[in-house]
DSSP file (Angstrom, degrees, kcal/mol; ACC not computed):
  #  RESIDUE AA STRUCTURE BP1 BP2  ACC     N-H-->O    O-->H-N    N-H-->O    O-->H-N    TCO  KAPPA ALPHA  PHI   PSI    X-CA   Y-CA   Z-CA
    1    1 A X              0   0    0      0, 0.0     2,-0.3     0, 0.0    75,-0.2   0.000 360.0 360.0 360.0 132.3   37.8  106.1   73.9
    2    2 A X  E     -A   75   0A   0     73,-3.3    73,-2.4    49,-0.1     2,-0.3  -0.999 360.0-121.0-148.1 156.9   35.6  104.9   76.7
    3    3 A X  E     -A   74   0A   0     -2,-0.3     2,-0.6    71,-0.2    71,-0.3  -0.637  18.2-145.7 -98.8 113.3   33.5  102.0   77.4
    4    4 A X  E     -A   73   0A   0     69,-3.1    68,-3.1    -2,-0.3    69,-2.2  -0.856  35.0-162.9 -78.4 126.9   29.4  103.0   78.3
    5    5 A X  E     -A   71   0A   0     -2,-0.6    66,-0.2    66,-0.3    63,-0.1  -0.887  24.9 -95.0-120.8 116.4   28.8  100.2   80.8
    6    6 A X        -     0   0    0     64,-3.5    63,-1.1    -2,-0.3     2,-0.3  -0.194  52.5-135.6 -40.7 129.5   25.5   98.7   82.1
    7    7 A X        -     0   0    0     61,-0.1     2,-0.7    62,-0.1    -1,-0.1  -0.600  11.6-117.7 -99.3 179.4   25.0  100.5   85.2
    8    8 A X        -     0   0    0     -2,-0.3     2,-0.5    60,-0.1     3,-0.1  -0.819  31.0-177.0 -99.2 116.9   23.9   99.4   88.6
    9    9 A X  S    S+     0   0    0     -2,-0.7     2,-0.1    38,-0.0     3,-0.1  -0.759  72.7  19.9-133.7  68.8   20.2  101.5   89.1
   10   10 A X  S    S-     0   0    0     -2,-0.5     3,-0.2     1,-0.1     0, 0.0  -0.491  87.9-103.4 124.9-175.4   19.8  100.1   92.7
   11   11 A X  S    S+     0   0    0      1,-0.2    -1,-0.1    -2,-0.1    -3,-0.0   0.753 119.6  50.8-128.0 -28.3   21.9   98.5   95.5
   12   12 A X  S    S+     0   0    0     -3,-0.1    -1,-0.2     2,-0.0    -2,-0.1   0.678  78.9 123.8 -75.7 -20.0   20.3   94.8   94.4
   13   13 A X        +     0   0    0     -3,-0.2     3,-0.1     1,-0.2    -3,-0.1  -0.017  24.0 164.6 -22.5 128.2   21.0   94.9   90.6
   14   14 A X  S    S-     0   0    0      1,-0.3    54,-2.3    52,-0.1     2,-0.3   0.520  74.4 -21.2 -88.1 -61.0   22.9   92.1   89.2
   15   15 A X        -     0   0    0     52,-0.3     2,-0.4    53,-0.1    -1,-0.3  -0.738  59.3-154.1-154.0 166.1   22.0   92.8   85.3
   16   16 A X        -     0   0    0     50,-0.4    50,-2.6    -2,-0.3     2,-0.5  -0.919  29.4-106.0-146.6 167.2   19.1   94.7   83.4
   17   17 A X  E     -DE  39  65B   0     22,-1.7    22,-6.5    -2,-0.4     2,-0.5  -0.979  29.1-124.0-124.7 133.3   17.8   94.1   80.0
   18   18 A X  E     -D   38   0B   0     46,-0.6    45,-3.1    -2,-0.5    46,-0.5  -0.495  29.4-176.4 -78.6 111.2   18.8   96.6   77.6
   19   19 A X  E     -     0   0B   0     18,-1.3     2,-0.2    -2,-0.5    19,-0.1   0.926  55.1 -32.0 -86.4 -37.3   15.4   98.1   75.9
   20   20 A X  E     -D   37   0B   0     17,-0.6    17,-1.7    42,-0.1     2,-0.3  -0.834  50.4-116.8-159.8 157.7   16.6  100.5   73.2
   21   21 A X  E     -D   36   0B   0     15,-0.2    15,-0.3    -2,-0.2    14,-0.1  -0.537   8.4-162.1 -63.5 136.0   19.0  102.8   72.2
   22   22 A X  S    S+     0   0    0     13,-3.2     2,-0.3    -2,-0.3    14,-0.1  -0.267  77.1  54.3-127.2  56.3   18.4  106.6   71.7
   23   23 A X        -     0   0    0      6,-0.0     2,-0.1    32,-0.0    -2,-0.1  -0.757  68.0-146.7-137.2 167.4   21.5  107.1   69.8
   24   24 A X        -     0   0    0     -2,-0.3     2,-0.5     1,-0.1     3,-0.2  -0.303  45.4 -78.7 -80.4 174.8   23.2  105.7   66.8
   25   25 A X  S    S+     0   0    0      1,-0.2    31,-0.2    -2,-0.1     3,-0.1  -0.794 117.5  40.0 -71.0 137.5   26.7  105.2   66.1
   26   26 A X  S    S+     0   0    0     29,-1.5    -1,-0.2    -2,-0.5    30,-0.1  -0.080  83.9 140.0  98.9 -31.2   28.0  108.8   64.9
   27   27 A X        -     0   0    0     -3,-0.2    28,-2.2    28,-0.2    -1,-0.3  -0.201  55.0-129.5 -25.0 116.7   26.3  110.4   67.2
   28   28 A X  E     -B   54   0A   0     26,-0.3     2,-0.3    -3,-0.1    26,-0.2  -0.484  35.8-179.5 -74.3 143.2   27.5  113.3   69.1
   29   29 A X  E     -B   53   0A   0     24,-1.9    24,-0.7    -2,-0.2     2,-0.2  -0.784  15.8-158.3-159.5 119.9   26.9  112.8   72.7
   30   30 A X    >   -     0   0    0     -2,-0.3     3,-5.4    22,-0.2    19,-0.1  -0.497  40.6 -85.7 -98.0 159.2   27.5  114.8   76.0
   31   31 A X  T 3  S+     0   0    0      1,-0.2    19,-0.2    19,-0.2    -1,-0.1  -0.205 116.2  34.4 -59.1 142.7   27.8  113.8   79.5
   32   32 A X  T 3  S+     0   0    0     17,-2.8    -1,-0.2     1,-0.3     2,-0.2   0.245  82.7 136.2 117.7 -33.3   24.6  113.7   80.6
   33   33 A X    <   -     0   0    0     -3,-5.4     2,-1.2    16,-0.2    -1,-0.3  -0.285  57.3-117.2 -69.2 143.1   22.8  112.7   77.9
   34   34 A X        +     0   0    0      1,-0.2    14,-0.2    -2,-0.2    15,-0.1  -0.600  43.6 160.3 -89.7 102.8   19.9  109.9   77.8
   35   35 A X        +     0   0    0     -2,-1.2   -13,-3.2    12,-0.5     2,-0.3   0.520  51.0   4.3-109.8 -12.8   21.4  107.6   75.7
   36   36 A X  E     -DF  21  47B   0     11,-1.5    11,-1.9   -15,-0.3     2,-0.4  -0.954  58.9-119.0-156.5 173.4   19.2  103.9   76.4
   37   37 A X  E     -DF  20  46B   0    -17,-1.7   -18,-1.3    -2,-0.3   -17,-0.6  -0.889  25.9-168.2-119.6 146.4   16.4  102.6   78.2
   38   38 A X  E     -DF  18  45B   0      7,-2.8     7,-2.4    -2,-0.4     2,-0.4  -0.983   9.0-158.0-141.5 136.7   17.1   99.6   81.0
   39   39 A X  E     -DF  17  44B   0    -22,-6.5   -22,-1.7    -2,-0.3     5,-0.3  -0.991  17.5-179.4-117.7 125.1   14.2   97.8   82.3
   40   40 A X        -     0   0    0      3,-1.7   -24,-0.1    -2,-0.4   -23,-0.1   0.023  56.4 -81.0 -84.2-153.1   15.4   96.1   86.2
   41   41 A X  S    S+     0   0    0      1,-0.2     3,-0.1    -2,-0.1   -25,-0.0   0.209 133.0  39.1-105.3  29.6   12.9   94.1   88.0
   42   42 A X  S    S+     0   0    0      1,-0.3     2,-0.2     0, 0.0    -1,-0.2   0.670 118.7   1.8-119.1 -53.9   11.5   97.3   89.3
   43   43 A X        -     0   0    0      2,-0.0    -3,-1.7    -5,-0.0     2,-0.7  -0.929  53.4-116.1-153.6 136.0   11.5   99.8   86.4
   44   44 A X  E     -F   39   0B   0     -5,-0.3     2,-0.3    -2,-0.2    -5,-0.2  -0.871  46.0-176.5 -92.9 103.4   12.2  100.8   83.3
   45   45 A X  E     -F   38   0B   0     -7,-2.4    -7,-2.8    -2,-0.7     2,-0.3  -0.706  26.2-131.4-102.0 139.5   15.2  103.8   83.5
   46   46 A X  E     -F   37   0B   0     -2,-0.3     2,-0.3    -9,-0.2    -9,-0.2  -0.805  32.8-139.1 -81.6 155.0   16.9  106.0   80.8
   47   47 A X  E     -F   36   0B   0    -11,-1.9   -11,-1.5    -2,-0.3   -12,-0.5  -0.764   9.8-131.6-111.5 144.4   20.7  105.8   81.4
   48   48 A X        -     0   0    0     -2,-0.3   -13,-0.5   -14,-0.2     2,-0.4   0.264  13.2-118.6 -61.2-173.1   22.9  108.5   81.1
   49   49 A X        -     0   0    0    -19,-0.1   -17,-2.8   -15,-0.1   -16,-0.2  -0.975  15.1-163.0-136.7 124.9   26.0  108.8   79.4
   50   50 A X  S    S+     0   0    0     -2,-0.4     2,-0.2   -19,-0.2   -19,-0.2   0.293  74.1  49.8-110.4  26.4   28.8  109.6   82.0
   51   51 A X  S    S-     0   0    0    -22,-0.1    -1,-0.2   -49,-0.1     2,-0.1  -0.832  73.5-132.1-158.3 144.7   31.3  111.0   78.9
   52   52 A X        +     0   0    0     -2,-0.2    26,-0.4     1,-0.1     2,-0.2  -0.508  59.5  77.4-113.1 143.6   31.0  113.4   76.0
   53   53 A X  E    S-B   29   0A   0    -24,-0.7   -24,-1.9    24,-0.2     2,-0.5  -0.876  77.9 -36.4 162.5-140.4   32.1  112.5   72.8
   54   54 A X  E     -BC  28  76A   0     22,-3.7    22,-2.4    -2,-0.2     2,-1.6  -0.995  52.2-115.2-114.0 126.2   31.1  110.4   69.7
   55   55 A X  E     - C   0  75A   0    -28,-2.2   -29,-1.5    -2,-0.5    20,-0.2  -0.428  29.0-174.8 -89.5 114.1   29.4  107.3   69.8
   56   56 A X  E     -     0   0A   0     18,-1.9     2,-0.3    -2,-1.6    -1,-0.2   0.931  57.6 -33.5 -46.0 -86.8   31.7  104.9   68.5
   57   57 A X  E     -     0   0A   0     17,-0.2    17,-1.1    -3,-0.1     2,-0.6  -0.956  48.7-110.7-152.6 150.5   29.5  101.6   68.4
   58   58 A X  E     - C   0  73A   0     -2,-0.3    15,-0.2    15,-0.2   -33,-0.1  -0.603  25.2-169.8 -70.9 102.8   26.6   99.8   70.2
   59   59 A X        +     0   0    0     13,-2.4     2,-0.3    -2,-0.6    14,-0.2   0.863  66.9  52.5 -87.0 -53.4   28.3   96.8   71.7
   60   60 A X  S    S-     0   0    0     12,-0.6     2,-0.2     4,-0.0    -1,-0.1  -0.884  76.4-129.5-131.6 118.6   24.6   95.0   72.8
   61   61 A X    >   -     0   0    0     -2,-0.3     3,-1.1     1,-0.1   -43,-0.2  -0.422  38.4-102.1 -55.4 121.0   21.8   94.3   70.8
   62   62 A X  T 3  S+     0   0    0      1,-0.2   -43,-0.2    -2,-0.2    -1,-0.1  -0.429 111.4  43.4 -75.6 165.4   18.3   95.6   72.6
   63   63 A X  T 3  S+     0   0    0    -45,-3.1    -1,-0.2     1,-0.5   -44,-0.1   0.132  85.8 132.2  88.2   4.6   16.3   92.8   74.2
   64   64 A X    <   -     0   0    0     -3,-1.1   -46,-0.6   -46,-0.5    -1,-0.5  -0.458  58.3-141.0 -82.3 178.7   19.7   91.4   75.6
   65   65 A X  B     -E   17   0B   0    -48,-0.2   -48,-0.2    -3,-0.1     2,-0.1  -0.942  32.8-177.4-161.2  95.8   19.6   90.6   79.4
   66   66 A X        -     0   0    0    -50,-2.6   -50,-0.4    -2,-0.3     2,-0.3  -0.191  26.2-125.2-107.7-173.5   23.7   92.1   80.5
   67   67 A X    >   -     0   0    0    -52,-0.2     3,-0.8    -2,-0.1     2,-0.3  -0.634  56.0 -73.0-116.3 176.9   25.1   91.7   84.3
   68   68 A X  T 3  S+     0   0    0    -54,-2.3   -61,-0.1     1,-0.3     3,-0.1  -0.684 120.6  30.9 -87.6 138.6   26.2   95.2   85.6
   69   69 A X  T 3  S+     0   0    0    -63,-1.1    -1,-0.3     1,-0.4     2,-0.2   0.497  77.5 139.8  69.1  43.1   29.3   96.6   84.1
   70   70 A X    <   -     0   0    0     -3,-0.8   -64,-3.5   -63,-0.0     2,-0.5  -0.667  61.2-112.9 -73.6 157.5   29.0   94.9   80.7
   71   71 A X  E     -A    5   0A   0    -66,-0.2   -66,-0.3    -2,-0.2     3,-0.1  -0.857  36.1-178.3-107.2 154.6   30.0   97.3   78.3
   72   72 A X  E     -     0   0A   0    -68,-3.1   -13,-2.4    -2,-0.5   -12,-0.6   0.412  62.8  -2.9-108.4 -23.2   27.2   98.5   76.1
   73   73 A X  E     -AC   4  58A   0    -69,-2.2   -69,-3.1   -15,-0.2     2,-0.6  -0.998  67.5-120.3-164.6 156.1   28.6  101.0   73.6
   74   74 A X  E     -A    3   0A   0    -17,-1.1   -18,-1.9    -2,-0.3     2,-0.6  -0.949  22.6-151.9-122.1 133.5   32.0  102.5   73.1
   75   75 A X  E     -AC   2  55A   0    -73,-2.4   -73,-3.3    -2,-0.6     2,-0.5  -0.840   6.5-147.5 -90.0 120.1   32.3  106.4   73.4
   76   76 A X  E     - C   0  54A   0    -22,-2.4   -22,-3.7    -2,-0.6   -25,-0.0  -0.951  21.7-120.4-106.5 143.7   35.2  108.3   71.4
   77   77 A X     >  -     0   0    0     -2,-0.5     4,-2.8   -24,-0.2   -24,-0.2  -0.073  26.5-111.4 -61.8 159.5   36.5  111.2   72.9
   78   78 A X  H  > S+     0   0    0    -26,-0.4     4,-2.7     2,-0.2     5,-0.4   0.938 118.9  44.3 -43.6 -63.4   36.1  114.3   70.8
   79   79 A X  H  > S+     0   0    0      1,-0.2     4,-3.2     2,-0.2     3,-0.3   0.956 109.0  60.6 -60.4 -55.8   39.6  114.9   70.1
   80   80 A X  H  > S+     0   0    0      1,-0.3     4,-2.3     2,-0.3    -1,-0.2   0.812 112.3  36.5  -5.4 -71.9   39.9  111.1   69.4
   81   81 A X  H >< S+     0   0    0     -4,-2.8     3,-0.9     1,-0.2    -1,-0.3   0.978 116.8  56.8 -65.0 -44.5   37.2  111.3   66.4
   82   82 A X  H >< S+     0   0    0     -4,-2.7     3,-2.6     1,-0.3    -2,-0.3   0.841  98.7  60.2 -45.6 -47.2   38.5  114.8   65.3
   83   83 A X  H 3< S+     0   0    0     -4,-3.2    -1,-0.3    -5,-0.4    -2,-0.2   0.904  99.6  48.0 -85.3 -26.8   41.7  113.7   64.8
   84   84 A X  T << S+     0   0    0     -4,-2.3    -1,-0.3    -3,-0.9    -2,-0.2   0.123  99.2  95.6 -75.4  19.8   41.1  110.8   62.0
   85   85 A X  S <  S-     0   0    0     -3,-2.6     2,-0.6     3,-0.0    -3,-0.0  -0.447  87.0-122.1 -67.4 169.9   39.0  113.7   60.2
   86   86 A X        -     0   0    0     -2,-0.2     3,-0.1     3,-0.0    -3,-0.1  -0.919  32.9 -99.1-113.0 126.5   40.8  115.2   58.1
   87   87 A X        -     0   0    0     -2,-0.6     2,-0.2    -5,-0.2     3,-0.1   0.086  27.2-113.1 -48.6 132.8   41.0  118.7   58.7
   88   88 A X        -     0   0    0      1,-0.1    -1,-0.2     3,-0.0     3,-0.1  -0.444  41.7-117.0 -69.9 126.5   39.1  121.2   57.0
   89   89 A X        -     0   0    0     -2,-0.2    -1,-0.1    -3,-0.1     3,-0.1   0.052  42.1-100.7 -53.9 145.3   41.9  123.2   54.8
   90   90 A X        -     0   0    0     -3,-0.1     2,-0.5     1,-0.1    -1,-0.0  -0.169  36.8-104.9 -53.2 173.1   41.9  126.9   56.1
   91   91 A X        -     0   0    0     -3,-0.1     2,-0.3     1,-0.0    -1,-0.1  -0.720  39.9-105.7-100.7 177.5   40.2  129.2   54.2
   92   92 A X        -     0   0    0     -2,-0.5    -1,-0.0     1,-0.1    -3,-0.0  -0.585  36.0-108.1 -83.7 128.5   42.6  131.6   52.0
   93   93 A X        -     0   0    0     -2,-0.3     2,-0.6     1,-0.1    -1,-0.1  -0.199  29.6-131.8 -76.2 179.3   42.9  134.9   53.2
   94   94 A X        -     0   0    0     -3,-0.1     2,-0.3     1,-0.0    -1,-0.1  -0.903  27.3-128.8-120.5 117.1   40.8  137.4   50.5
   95   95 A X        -     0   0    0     -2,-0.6     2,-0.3     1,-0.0    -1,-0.0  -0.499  26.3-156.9 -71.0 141.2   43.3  140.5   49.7
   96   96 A X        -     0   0    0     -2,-0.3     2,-0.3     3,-0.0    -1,-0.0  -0.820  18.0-123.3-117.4 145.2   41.6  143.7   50.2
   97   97 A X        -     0   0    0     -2,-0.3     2,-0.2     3,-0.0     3,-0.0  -0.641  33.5-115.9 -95.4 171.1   42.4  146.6   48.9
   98   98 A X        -     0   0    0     -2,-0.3     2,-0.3     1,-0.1    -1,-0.0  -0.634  44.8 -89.8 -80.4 155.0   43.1  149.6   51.7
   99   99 A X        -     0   0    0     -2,-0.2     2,-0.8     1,-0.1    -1,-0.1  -0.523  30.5-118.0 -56.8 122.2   40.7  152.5   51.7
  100  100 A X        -     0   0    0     -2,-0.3     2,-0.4    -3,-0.0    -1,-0.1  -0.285  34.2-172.7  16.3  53.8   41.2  155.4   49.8
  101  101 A X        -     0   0    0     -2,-0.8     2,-0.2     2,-0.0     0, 0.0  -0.879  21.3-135.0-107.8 139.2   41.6  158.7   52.2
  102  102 A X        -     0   0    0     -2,-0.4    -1,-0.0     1,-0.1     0, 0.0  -0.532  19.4-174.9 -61.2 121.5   41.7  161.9   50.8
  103  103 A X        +     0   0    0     -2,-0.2     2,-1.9     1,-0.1    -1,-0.1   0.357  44.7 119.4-123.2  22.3   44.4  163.8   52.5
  104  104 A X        -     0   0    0      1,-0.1    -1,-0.1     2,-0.0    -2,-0.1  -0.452  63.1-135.8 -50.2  52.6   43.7  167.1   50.6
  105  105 A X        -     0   0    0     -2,-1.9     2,-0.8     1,-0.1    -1,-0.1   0.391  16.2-120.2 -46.8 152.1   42.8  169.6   53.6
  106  106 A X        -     0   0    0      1,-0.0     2,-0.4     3,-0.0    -1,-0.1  -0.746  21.4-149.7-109.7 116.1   39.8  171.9   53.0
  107  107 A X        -     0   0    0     -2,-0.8    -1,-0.0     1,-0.1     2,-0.0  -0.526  12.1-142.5 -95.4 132.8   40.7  175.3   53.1
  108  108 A X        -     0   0    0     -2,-0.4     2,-0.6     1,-0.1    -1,-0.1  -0.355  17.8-121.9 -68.3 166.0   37.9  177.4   54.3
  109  109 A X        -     0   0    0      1,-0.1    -1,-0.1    -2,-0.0    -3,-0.0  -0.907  27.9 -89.8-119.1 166.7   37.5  180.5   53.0
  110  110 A X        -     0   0    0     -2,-0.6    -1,-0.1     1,-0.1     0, 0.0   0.037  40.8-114.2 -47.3 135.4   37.4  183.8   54.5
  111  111 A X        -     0   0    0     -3,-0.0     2,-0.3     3,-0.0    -1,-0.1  -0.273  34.2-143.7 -48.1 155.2   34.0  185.2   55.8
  112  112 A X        -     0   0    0      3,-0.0     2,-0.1     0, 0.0     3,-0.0  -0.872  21.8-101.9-102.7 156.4   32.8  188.4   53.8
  113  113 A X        -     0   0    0     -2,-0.3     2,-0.4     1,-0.1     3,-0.0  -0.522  37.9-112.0 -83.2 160.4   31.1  191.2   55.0
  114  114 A X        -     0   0    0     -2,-0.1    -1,-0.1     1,-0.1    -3,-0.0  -0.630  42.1-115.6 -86.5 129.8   27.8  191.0   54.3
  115  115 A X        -     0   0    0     -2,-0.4     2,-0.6     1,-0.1    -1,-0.1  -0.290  29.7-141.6 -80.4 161.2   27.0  194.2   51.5
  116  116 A X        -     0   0    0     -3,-0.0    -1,-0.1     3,-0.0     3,-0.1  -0.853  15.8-109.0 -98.7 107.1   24.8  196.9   52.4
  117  117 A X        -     0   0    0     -2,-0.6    -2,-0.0     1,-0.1     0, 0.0  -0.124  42.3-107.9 -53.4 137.9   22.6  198.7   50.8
  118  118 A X        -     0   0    0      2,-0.1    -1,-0.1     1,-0.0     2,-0.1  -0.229  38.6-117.3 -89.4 151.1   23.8  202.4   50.1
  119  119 A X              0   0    0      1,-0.2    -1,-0.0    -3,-0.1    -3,-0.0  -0.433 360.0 360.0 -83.0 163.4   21.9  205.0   52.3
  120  120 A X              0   0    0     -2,-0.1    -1,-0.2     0, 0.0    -2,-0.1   0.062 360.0 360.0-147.8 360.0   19.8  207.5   50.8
């Protein structure tokens, strides 16, 4: 599990106001992904996601006004969510029967001479 955190999007930040989310809770989500809009007193930026996972839940309502490093949303790791699934049962293996080879060898038979017609 890890915490998605306001970030600091310039060397003056104190805090941003959170504009929307572009995920849900349930989401799958990798690093890298643009997961919110933050408006500073500059800009409006999408924020990244700096770990891949699930998204757990959205900690901050948009229109809130956070300091940098509040946390915003909680990430669960892959294995994390995987492991309170419950696991799909395997499937059953499907008996086959084996193929059939013929082990009969195929006996050629002898060439013939070809007949001739008798000479006159």
């Amino acid at each position: 599990m890890a915490e998605f955190t306001m970030p600091s999007l310039g060397a003056d930040m104190d805090e941003g106001l959170l504009v929307e989310w572009l995920v849900s809770p349930g989401d799958p989500v990798t690093k890298g992904d643009v997961v919110a809009v933050v408006e500073t007193d500059k800009a409006a930026i999408e924020v990244e996601c700096f770990e891949s996972g699930t998204v757990g839940s959205l900690l901050v309502e948009p229109g809130a006004r956070v300091p940098v490093g509040t946390p915003l949303a909680v990430i669960e790791s892959g294995t994390a969510r995987g492991a309170r699934k419950a696991a799909p049962a395997p499937a059953a293996p499907v008996a086959t029967a084996a193929p059939v080879v013929e082990t009969s060898p195929e006996v050629a038979e002898p060439a013939r001479p070809a007949a001739t017609a008798p000479a006159r």
